[in-house]
C-alpha positions in Angstrom: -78.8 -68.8 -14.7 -76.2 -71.6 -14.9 -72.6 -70.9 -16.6 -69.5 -72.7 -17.3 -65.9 -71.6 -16.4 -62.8 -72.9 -18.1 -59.4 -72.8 -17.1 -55.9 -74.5 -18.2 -52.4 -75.3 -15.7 -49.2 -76.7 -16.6 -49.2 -74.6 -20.0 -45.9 -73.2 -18.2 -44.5 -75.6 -17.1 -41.6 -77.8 -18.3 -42.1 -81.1 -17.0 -46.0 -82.6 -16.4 -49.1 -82.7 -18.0 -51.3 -79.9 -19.6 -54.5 -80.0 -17.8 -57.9 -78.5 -18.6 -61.0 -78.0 -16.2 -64.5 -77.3 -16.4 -66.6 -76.5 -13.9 -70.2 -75.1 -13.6 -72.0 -72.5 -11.0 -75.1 -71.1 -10.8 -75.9 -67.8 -8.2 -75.7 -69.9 -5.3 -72.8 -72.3 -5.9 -70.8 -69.2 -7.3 -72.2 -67.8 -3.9 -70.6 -70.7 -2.0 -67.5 -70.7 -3.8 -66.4 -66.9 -2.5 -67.1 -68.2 0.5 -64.8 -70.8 0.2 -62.3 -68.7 -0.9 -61.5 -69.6 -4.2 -59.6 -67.4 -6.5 -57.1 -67.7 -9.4 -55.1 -70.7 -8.6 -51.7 -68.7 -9.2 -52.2 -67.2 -6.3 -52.8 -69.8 -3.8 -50.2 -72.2 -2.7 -50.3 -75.8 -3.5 -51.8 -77.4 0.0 -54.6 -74.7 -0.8 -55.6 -75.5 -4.3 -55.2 -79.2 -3.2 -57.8 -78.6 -0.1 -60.0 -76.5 -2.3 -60.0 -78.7 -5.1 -61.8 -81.3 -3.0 -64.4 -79.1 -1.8 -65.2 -77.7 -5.5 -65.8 -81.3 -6.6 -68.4 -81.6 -3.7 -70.7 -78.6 -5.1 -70.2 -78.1 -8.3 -70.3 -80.2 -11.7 -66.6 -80.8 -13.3 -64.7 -82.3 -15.7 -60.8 -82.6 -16.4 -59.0 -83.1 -19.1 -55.9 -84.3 -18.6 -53.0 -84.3 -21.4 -50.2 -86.5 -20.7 -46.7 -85.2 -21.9 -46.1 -87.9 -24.3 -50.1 -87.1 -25.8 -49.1 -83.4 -25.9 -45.9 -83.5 -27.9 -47.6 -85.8 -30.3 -50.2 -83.2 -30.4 -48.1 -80.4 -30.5 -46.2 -82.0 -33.9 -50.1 -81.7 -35.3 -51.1 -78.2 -34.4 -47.0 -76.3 -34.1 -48.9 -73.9 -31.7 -49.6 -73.8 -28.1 -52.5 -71.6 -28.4 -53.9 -74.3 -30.9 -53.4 -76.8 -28.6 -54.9 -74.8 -25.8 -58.1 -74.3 -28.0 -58.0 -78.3 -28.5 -58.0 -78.8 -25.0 -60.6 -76.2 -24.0 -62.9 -77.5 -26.7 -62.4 -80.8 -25.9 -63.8 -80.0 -21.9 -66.7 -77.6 -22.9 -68.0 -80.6 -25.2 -67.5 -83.0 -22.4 -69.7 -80.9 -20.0 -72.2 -79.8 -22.3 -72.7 -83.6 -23.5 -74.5 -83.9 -20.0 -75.1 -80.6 -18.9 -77.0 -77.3 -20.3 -75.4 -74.0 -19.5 -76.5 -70.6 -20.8 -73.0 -69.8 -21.6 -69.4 -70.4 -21.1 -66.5 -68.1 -19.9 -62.8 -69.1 -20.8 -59.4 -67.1 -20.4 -58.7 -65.8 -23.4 -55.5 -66.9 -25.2 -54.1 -65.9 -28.8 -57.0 -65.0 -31.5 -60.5 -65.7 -30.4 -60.8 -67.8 -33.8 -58.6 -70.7 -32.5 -61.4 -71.6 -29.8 -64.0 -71.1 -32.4 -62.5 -73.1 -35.3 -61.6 -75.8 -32.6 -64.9 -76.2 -30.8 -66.9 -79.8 -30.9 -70.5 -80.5 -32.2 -72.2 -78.9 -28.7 -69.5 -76.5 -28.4 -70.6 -74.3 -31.9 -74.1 -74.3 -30.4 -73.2 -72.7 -27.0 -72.5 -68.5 -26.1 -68.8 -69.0 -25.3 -67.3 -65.5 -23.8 -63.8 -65.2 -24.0 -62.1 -62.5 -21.5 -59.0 -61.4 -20.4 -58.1 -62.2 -16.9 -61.8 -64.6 -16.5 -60.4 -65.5 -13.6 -62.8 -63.0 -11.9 -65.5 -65.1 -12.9 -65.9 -67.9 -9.8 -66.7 -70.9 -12.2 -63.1 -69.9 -13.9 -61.3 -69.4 -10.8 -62.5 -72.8 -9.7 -61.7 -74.6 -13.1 -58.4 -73.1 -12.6 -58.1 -74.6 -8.9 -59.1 -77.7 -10.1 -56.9 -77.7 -13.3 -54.0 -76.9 -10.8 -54.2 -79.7 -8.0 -54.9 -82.1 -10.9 -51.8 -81.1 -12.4 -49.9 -81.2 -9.2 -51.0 -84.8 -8.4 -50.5 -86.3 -11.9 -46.5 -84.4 -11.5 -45.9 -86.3 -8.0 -47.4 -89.4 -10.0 -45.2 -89.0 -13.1 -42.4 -88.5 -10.6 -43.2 -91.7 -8.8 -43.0 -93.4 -12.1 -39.6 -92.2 -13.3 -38.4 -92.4 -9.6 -36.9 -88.8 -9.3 -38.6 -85.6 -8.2 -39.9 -83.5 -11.1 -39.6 -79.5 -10.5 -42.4 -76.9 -11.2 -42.0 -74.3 -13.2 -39.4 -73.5 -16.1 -36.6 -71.9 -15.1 -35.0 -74.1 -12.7 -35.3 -77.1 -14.6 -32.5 -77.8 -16.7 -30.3 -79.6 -14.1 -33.3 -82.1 -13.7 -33.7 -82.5 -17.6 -29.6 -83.4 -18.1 -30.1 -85.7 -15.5 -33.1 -87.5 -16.7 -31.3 -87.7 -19.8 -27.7 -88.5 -18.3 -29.9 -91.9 -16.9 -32.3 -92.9 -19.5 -31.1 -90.9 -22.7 -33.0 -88.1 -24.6 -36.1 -90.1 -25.2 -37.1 -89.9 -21.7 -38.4 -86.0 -22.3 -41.1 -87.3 -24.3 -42.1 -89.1 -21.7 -42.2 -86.2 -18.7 -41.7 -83.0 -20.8 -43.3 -80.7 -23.0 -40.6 -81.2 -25.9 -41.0 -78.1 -27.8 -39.8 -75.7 -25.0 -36.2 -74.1 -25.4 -35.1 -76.0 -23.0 -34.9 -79.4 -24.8 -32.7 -77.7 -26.9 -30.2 -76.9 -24.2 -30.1 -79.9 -22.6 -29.7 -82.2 -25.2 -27.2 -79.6 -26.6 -28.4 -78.8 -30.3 
């Protein structure tokens, strides 16, 4: 039996990209991946999900999807819902995988109404048993996707960093301070650039 596990990072966080992973186990790579130690990303530090990352991708099929914060608030303008977006994203990876792969289901985190992932879903994607749970993280194919979803979000956040030359913070409560800055240098148009625009905080720092 072959499965596919989905999981999303950077939905929370201010600056960076929203990031979606697929990844898929069967008995024996699930078998290999408790071994490993892979769990829910949110509970392993960064160096870990980095160093596990690598060693999913070495037994286990994968894709990411990986939304840029200047893609996402364009998007966001389209769908005026993160959970939509979320569904857009998750849709987009399960049609990626199962363009190349066959799985006998799917098993995603489940966020908002069910319907959002269903209406959402590509050509392949409507075909396939897609489970939605609370807390799939259980599953190992999810808890993989979300390591995977994780590092890749961590890497393209030291690379957007690198591009605007100052270091962007996790998270989204310590971030304001960062934001005025960014836009103290390069004016309010920089957030579509590094941040997910719709947050309160825009609203804050640019003082409206």
């Amino acid at each position: 039996m072959k499965w596919m596990g989905v999981d999303e990072s950077g939905k929370g966080d201010y600056f960076g990209y929203l990031v979606v992973a697929a990844v898929i186990a069967d008995d024996v790579t699930a078998a290999k991946l408790r071994e490993l130690g892979v769990k829910d990303s949110k509970v392993l530090s960064d160096s870990a999900a980095a160093r596990l990352a690598t060693k999913i991708k070495k037994i286990c099929k994968f894709d990411i999807v990986r939304i840029s914060p200047e893609k996402y608030n364009s998007l966001y303008k389209k769908f005026k819902s993160l959970n939509k977006m979320l569904a857009w994203g998750h849709a987009r990876v399960i049609e990626n995988m199962l363009q190349k792969n066959r799985v006998d289901f799917v098993v995603t985190d489940k966020f908002g109404e069910e319907s959002f992932l269903k209406k959402t879903l590509f050509e392949n994607g409507r075909k396939a048993k897609i489970i939605q749970k609370i807390r799939a993280e259980s599953d190992p194919a999810v808890a993989a996707a979300s390591v995977l979803a994780r590092a890749e979000f961590l890497r393209t956040l030291k690379m957007l960093s690198m591009e605007i030359g100052y270091s962007l913070p996790k998270g989204a409560t310590h971030v304001e301070e960062s934001a005025k800055h960014l836009v103290a240098k390069h004016g309010g148009d920089v957030l579509d650039f590094v941040a997910k625009r719709h947050f309160r905080t825009t609203r804050r720092v640019l003082g409206k």
